[in-house]
C-alpha positions as CSV (number, residue, x, y, z in Angstrom):
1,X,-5.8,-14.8,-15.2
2,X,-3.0,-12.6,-14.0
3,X,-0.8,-13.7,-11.5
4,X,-2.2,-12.6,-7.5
5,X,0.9,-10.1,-5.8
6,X,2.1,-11.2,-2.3
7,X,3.5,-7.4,-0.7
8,X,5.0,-6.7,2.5
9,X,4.7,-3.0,4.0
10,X,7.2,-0.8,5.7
11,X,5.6,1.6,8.3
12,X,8.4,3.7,8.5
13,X,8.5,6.0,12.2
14,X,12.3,7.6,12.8
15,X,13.8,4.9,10.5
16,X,12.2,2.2,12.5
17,X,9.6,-0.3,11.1
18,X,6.5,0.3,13.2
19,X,3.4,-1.2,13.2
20,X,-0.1,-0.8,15.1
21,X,-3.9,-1.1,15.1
22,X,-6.0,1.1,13.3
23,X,-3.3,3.3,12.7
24,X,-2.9,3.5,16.0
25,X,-0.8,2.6,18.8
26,X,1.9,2.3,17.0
27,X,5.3,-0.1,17.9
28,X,8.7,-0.6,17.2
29,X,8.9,-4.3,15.0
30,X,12.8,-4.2,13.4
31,X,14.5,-2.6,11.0
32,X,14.1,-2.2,7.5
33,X,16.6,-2.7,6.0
34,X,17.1,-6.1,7.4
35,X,13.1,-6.7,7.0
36,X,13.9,-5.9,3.0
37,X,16.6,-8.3,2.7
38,X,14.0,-11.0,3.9
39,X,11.2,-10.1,1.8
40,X,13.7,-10.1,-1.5
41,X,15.1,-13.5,-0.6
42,X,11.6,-15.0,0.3
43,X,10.4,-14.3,-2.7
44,X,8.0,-11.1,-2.1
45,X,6.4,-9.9,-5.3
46,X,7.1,-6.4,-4.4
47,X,8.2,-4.0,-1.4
48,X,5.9,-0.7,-0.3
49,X,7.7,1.9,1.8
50,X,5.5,4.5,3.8
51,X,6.9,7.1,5.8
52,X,3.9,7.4,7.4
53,X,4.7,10.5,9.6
54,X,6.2,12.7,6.8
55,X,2.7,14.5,5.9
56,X,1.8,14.8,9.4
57,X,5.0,16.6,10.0
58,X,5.3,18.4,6.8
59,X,8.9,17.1,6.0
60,X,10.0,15.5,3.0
61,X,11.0,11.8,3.1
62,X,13.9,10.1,5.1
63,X,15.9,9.3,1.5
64,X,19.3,8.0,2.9
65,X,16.6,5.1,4.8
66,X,15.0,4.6,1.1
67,X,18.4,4.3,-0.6
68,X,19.6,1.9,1.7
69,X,16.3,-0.2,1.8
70,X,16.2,-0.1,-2.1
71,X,20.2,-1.6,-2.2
72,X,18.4,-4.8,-1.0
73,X,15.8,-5.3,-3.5
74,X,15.7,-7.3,-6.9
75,X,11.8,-6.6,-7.0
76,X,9.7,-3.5,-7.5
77,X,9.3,-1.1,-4.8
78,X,6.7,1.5,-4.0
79,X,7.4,4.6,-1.8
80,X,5.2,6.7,0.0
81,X,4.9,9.4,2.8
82,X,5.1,13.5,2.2
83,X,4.7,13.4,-1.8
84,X,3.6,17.1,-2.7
85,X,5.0,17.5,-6.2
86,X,7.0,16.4,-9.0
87,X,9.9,17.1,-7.1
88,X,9.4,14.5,-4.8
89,X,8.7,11.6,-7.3
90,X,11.5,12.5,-9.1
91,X,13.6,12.5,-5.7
92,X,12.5,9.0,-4.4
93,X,12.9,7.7,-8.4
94,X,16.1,8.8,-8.1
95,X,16.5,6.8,-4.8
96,X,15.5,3.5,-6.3
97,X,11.8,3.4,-6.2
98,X,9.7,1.9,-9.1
99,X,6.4,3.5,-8.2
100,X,5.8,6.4,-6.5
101,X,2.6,6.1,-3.7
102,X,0.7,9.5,-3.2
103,X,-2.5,10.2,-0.7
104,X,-2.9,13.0,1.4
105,X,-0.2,15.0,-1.4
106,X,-3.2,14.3,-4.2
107,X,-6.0,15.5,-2.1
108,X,-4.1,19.0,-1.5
109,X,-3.0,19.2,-4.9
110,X,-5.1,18.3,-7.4
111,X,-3.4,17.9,-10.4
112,X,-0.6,16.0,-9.0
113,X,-1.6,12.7,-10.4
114,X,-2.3,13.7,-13.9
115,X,1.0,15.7,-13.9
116,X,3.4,12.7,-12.5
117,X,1.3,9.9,-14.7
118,X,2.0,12.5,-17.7
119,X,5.5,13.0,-17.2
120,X,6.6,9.1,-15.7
121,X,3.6,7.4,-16.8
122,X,0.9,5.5,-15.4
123,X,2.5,2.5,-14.2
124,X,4.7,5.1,-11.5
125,X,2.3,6.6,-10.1
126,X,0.1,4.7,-7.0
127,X,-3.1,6.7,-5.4
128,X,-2.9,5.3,-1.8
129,X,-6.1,6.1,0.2
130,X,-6.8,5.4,3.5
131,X,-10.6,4.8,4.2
132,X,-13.1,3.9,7.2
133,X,-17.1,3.8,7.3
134,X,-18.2,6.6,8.8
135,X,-22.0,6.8,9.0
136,X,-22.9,4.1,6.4
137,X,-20.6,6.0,3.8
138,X,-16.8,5.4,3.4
139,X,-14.7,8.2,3.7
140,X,-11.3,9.3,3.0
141,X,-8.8,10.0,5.8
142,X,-5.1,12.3,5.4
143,X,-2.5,12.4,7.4
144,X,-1.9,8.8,7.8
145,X,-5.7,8.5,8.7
146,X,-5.9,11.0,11.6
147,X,-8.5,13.7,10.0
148,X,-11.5,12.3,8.0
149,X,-11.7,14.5,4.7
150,X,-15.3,14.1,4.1
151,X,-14.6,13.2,0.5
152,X,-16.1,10.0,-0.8
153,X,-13.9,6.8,-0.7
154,X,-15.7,5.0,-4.0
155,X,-15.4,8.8,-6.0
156,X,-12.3,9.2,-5.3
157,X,-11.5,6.2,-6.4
158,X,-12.9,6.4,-9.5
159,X,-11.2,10.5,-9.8
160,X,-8.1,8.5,-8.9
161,X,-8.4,6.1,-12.2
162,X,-9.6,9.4,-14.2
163,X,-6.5,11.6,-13.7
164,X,-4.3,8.7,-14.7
165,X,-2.9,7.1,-11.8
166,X,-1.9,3.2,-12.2
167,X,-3.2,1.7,-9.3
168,X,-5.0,2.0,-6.2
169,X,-4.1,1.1,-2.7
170,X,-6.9,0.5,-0.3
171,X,-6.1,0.8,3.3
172,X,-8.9,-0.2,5.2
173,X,-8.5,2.0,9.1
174,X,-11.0,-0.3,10.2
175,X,-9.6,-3.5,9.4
176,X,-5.8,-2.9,9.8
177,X,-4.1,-4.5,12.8
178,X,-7.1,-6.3,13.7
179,X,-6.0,-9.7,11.6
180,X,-9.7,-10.4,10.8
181,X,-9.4,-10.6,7.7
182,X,-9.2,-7.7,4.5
183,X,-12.2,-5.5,4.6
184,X,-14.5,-7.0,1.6
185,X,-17.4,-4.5,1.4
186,X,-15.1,-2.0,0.7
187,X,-12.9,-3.7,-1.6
188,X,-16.2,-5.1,-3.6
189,X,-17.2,-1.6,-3.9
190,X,-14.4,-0.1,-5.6
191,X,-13.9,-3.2,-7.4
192,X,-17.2,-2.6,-9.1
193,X,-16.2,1.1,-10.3
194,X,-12.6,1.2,-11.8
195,X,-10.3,-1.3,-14.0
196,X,-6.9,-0.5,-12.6
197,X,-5.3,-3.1,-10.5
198,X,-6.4,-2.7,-7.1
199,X,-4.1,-3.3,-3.8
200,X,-5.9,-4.3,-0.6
201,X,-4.3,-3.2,2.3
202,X,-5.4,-3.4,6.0
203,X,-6.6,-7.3,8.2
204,X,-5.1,-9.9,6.9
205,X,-4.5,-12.5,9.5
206,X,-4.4,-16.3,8.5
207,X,-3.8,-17.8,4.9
208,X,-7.7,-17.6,3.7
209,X,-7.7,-14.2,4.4
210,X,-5.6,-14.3,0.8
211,X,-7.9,-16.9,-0.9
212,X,-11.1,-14.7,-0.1
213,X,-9.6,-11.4,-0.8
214,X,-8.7,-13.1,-4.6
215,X,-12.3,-14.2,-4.9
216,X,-12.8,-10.3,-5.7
217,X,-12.6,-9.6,-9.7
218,X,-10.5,-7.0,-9.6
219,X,-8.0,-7.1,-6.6
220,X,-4.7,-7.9,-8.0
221,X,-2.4,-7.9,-4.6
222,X,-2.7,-8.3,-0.9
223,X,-0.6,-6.1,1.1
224,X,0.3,-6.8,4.7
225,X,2.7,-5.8,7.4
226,X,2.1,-7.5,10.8
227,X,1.4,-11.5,9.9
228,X,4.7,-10.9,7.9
229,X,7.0,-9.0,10.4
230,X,6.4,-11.7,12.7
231,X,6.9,-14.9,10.9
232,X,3.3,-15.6,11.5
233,X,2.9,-16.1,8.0
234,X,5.9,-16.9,6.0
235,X,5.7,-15.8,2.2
236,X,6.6,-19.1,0.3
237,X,4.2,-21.3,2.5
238,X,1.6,-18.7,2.0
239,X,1.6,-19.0,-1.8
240,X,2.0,-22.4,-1.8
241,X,-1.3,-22.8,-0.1
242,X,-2.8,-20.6,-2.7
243,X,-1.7,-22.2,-5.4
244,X,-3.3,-25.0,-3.7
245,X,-6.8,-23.2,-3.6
246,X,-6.5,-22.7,-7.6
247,X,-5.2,-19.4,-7.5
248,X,-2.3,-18.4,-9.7
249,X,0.3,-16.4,-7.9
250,X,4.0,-15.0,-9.1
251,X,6.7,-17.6,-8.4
């Protein structure tokens, strides 16, 4: 069995870590560079970075902030917010990223995730999609979750794993910030449908929220923001309890 991720997110807002419910409500936590530092020395698996209001404003990423968080790290880091084109993962490569994380960037263009996974490979490139129940059917959300696409979640997933891209990220809008635990429907779902490693993303808020989430074949990582930022789950003590469940995690 491959080893289970542990990854803290950055929610970047004006080069502030920000953090809030349903991708809403948003408030300042620290900064991130600091935060970065913490996560490397505690023994994070890897780092993801979202500038979370680049697409909404139509700017291109803050890069002195990424350059300065990726000085910190000795693990693999995964930047997001206002990817359009090929210009832009090879702008944030060049800052220090490992993987590049594109969402609302692959819905307007198209051929964005075949292109980058042509020209850096599959293991760069990160389709990140932010999804909510809307109806009885899940549906994709842009612009950090503020306008529902229409599109189906579960198809685009599997379009995702078709035009190349490495891995998915599954933000759940109607799970994050709530701390009741990951949103397992969904993640079953999608599960069932591709083999790329899948990240879940969005209610984790005590230790077995980790142990179930791994019961999934299929989810390789949990990703979570809050529980970390505030010491309310500490990284090592986390994986020590699920290595104490049975499930194999990174050292």
């Amino acid at each position: 069995m491959l080893a289970k991720r542990i990854i803290p997110c950055l929610d970047i807002t004006d080069g502030r870590v920000v953090k809030g419910v349903r991708f809403r409500d948003l408030r300042d936590i620290d900064d991130p560079v600091s935060l970065a530092r913490i996560y490397n020395e505690e023994g994070a698996d890897e780092l993801v970075f979202y500038d979370i209001t680049a697409s909404v404003q139509g700017r291109s990423l803050f890069t002195d902030l990424l350059s300065n968080v990726a000085s910190q790290l000795f693990i693999p880091l995964t930047v997001g917010g206002g990817i359009r084109d090929l210009l832009d993962f090879e702008r944030v490569l060049r800052c220090g990223a490992d993987k590049v994380s594109v969402n609302t960037g692959a819905i307007d263009n198209r051929d964005l995730i075949h292109s980058a996974a042509q020209k850096y490979g599959s293991q760069c490139v990160v389709l990140s999609m932010d999804v909510s129940l809307v109806d009885g059917s899940y549906h994709v959300f842009r612009n950090a979750g503020a306008t529902d696409t229409g599109m189906d979640a579960l198809q685009w997933a599997v379009w995702g794993q078709q035009q190349g891209a490495g891995e998915l990220v599954i933000n759940s809008i109607d799970a994050d910030g709530v701390k009741g635990g990951f949103d397992l429907p969904l993640l079953r779902a999608i599960a069932k449908l591709v083999q790329i490693p899948i990240i879940a993303s969005g209610g984790a808020g005590s230790m077995q929220d980790f142990a179930e989430l791994f019961e999934i074949e299929g989810v390789d990582a949990g990703l979570a923001a809050s529980v970390f930022h505030l010491r309310e789950i500490q990284i090592p003590a986390l994986k020590d309890y699920l290595r104490a469940q049975g499930i194999t995690v990174r050292t």
